[in-house]
C-alpha positions in Angstrom: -12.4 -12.3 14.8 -12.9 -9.1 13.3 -10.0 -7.8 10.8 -9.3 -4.0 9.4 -7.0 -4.9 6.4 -4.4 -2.0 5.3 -2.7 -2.2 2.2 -0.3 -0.2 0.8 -1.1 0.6 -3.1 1.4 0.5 -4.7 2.0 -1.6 -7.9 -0.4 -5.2 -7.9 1.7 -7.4 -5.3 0.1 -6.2 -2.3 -3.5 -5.9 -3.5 -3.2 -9.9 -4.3 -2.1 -10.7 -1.2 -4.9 -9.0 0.5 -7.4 -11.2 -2.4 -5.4 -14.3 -1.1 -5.7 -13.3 2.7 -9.0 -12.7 2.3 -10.6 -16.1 1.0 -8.1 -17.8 3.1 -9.3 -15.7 6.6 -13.0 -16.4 5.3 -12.8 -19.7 5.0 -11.1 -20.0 8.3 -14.0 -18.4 9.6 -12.8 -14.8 10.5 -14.6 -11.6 9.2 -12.8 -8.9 7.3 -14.7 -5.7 7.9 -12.8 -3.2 5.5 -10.1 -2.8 3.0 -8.3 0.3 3.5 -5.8 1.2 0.5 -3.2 4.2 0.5 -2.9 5.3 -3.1 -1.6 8.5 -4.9 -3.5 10.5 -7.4 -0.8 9.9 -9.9 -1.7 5.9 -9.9 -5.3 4.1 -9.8 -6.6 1.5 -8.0 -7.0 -1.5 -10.3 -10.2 -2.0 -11.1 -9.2 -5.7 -10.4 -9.4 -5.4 -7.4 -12.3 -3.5 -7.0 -13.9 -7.4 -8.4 -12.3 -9.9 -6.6 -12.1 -8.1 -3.1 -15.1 -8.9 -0.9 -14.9 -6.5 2.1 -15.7 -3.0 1.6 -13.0 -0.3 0.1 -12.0 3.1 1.1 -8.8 4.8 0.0 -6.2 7.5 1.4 -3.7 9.4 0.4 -0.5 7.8 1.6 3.6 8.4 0.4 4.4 7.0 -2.9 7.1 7.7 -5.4 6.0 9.2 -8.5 5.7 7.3 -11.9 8.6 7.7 -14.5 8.7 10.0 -17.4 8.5 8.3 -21.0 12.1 8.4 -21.0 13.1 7.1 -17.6 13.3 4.0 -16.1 13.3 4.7 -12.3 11.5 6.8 -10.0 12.1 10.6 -9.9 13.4 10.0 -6.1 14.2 13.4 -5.5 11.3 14.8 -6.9 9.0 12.1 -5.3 10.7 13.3 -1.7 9.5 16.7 -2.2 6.0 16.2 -3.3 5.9 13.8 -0.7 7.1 16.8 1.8 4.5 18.6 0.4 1.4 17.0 0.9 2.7 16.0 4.8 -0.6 17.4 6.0 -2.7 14.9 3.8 -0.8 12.2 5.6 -1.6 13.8 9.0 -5.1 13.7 7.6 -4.9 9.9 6.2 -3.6 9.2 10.4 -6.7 10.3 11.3 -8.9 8.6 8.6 -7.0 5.4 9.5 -7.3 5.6 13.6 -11.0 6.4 12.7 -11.7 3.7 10.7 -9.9 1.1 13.1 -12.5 2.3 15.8 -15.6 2.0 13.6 -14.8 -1.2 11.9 -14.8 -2.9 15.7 -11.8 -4.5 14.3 -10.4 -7.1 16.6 -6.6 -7.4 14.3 -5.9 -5.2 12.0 -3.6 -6.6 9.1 -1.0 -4.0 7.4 0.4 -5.2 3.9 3.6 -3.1 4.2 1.8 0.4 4.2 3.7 3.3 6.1 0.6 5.6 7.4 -0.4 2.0 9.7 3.1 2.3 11.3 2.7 6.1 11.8 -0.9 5.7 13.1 0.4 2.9 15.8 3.7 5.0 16.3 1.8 8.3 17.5 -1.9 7.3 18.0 -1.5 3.9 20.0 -4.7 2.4 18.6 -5.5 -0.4 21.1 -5.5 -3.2 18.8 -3.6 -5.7 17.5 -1.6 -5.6 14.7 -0.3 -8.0 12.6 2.3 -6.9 9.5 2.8 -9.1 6.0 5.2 -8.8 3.7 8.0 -9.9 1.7 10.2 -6.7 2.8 10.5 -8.1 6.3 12.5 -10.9 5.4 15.3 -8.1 4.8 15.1 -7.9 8.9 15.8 -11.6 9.0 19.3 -12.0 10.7 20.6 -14.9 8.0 19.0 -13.1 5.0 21.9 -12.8 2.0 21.7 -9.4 0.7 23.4 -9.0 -3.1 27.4 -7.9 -2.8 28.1 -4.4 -1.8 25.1 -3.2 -1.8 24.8 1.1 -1.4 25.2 1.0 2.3 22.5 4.4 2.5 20.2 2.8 0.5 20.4 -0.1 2.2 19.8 1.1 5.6 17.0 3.5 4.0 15.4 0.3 3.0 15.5 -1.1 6.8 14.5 1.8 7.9 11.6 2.2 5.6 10.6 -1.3 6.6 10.8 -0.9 10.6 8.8 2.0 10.5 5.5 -0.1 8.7 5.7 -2.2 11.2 5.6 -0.2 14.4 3.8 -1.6 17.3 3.5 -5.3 15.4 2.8 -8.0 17.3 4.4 -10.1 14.8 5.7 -9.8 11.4 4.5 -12.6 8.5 8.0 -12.3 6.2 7.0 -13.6 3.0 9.5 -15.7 1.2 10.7 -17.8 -2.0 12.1 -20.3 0.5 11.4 -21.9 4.1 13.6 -20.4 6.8 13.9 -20.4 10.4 11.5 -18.0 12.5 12.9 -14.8 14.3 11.4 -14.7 18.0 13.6 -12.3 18.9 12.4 -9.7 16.4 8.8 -10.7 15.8 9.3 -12.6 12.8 7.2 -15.7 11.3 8.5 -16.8 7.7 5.9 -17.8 5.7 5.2 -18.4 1.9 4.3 -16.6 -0.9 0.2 -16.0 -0.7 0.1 -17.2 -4.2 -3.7 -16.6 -5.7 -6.0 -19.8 -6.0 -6.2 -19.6 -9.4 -2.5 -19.8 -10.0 -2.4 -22.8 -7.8 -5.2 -24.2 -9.9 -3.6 -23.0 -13.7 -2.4 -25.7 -15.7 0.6 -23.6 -17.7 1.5 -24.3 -20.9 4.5 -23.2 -23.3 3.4 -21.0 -25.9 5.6 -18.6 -28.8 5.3 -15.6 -26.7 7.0 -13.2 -24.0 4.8 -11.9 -20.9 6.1 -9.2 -18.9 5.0 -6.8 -16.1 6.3 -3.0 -15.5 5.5 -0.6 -13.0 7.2 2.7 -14.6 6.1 3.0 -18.2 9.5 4.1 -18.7 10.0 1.0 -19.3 7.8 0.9 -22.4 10.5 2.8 -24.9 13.0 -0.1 -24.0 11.0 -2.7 -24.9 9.5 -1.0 -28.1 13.3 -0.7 -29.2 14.3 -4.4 -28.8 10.8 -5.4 -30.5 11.7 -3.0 -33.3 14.4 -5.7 -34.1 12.8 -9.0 -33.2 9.5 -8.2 -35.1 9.1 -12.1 -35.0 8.7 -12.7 -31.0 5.0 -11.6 -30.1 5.1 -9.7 -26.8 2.5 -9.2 -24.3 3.5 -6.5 -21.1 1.3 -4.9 -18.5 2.0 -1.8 -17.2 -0.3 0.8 -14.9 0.5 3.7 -17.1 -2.9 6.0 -16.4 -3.7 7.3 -19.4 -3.3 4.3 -21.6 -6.2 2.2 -23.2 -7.1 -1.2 -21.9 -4.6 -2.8 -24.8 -2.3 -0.4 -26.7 -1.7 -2.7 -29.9 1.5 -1.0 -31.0 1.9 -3.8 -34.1 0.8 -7.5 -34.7 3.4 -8.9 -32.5 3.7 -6.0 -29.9 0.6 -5.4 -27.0 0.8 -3.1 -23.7 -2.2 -4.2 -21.4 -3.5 -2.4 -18.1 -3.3 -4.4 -15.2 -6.2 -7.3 -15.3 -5.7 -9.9 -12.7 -7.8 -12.5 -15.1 -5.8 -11.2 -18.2 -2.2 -11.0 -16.6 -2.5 -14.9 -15.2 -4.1 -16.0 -18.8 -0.9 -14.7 -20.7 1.6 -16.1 -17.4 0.0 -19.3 -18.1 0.8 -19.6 -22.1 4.0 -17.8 -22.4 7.1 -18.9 -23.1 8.8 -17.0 -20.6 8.4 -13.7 -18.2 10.1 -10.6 -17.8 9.6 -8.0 -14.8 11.4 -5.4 -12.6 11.6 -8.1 -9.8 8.2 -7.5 -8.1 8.4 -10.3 -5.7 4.4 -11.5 -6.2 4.9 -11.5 -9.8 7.8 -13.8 -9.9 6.5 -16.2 -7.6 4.0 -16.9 -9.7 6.1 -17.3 -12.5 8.2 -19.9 -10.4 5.6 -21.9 -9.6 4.0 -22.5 -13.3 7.3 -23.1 -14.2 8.4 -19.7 -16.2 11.5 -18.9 -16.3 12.2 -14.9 -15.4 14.2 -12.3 -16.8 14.7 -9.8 -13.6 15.6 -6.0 -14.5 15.7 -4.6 -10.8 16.0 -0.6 -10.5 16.1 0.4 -7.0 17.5 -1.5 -4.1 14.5 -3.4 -2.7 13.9 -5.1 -6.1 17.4 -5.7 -6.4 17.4 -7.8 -2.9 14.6 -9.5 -4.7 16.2 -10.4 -7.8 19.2 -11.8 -5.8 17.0 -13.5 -3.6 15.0 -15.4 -6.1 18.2 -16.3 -8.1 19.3 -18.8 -5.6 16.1 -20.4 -5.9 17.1 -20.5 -9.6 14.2 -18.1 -10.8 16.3 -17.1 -13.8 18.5 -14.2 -14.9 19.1 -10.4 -13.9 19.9 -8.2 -16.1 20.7 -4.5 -16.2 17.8 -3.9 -19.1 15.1 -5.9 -21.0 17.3 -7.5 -23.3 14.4 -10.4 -24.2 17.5 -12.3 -25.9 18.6 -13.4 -22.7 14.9 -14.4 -21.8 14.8 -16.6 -25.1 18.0 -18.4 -24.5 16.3 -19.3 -20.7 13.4 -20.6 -22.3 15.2 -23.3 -23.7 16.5 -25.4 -20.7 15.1 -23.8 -17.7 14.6 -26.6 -14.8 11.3 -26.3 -13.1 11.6 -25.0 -9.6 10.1 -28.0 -7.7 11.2 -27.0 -4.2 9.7 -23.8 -4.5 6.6 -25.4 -5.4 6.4 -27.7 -2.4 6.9 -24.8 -0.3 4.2 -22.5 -1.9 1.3 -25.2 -1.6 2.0 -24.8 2.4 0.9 -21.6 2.8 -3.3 -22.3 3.2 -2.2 -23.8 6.8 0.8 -21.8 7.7 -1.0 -18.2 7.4 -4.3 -19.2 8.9 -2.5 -21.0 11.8 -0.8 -17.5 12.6 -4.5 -15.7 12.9 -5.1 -18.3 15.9 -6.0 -16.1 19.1 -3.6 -17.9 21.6 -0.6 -16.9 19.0 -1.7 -13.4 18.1 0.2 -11.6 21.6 -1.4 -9.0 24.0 -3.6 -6.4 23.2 -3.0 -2.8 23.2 0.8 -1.4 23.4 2.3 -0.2 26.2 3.5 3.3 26.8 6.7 2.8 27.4 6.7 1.1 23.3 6.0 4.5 21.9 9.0 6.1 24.0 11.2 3.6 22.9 9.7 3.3 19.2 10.8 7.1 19.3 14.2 7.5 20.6 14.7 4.4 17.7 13.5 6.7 15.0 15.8 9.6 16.0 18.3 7.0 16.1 17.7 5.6 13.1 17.4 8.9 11.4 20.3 9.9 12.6 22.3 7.1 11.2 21.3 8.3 7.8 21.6 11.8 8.0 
């Protein structure tokens, strides 16, 4: 078959996945015709994944929030809704680009990695092609997923809501998770594992003297300068995507920001003594299957469904800030996660088995879908309002 992959651009989980999907889908004998990636001109495309990705690029302009100041931590939401507002028509434009591009690629399947311009272009254009979505948000429309103790009931159902509308017009949805769990008929939903990189699978990690860690706001940055400026004697190695940052920003001899290198980031996961992040849920699957124990500082609520998720799996800690004491004292007497790894080496079989033609569902949508995919939005919008 011929497959159109979509892939929203924000942070680095998503573009591995579509690395992993890739190789996998080759192998298995399927074509990928074109990587389409929705990006904002406040972030780049790693130049990562510019290497390892086989299948032609193209970008778009798609909704994303905006990156923190120096001295924040999350998101400027508010501000992020309005620039977001304001650049509507380049996202009417990016519909376009997208419905365009599923026509020239001859795409048989096109495969969206949780970007919202694919929902929007199968909501309102009804390209006749099937669709298939991937992504660890989906699990959060899994009927038995645990979601943390009273969560913020509007963000919450923002979150859902967010999540439905990537995945209009699916066929099915691939639900990434840290743990096996029952499939979702009913709603579309095949739980799969993590699509974990082959060379993680193939790294042989070892316990070195220092902390890794991975950021997406560079706010980030100040709070982790401040706990160094005290523990001068732990070296420290964070990523970050902070655009106008050198390759390696050597603050001292024990304190390094790098820009995100897929090569890099895995060397350091593999020798460190531990790993810190804001609960990116690629990221700490690959700490939890070398055997890394994971300080978790989640700031919104997706990451902080992740964090809760991966502590039952006994990932590590959460923690309200990047206090690396707590990461230390982990480091110590952390159990390997051995059930997590069983599950993870399944995934090779259990992705390319849901790309089989007999299991992939009709073709085309019909038009009673886009009525009814409507009068959910309004509802749905509704409930928020």
């Amino acid at each position: 078959m011929k497959i159109l992959f979509i892939v929203q651009g924000e942070g680095r989980g998503h573009l591995t996945q579509a690395i992993t999907l890739e190789h996998l889908l080759t192998e298995a004998g399927h074509e990928i015709t074109g990587v389409l990636v929705g990006k904002s001109p406040a972030r780049q495309l790693p130049a990562f994944f510019r290497q390892k990705i086989q299948a032609p690029v193209d970008t778009f302009e798609s909704p994303n929030f905006l990156p923190s100041s120096a001295g924040n931590k999350q998101p400027p939401l508010l501000k992020s809704i309005g620039y977001n507002l304001f650049r509507l028509h380049k996202y009417a434009r990016s519909v376009r680009f997208i419905r365009r591009k599923i026509k020239e690629t001859g795409a048989d399947v096109v495969v969206n990695f949780y970007e919202l311009l694919t929902g929007l272009t199968y909501l309102f254009c009804r390209p006749q092609v099937r669709i298939i979505c991937i992504a660890h948000q989906y699990l959060f429309l899994h009927p038995d997923f645990k979601f943390p103790e009273q969560p913020n009931r509007l963000e919450l159902a923002s979150l859902k809501f967010f999540t439905r509308a990537t995945a209009f017009g699916a066929n099915k949805k691939l639900a990434l998770s840290f743990r096996k769990m029952k499939d979702c008929a009913t709603r579309r939903l095949v739980v799969i594992p993590p699509l974990l990189r082959r060379e993680v699978l193939d790294t042989k990690p070892v316990k070195g003297d220092y902390l890794h860690g991975y950021m997406v706001n560079s706010g980030f940055g100040e709070e982790i300068k401040h706990w160094h400026a005290s523990h001068k004697e732990v070296p420290i190695h964070f990523f970050w995507d902070k655009k106008e940052a050198p390759a390696e920003l050597k603050i001292d001899d024990t304190l390094t920001f790098h820009q995100l290198d897929d090569t890099l980031f895995l060397h350091y996961m593999a020798g460190a003594k531990a790993y810190a992040t804001t609960a990116g849920f690629e990221s700490v699957c690959e700490a939890m299957y070398l055997g890394k124990p994971v300080l978790m500082v989640p700031v919104h609520i997706e990451q902080r469904c992740n964090a809760f998720d991966a502590l039952q799996m006994g990932a590590g800690a959460v923690h309200p800030s990047f206090d690396l004491e707590i990461l230390l004292n982990l480091s110590e007497n952390h159990p390997s996660a051995t059930a997590f790894r069983e599950w993870a080496n399944q995934a090779r079989w259990l992705v390319t088995r849901e790309f089989r033609p007999d299991l992939l569902g009709e073709e085309g949508r019909t038009p009673a879908l886009r009525l009814l995919t409507t009068r959910w939005l309004y509802k749905m919008a509704h409930k928020l309002i």
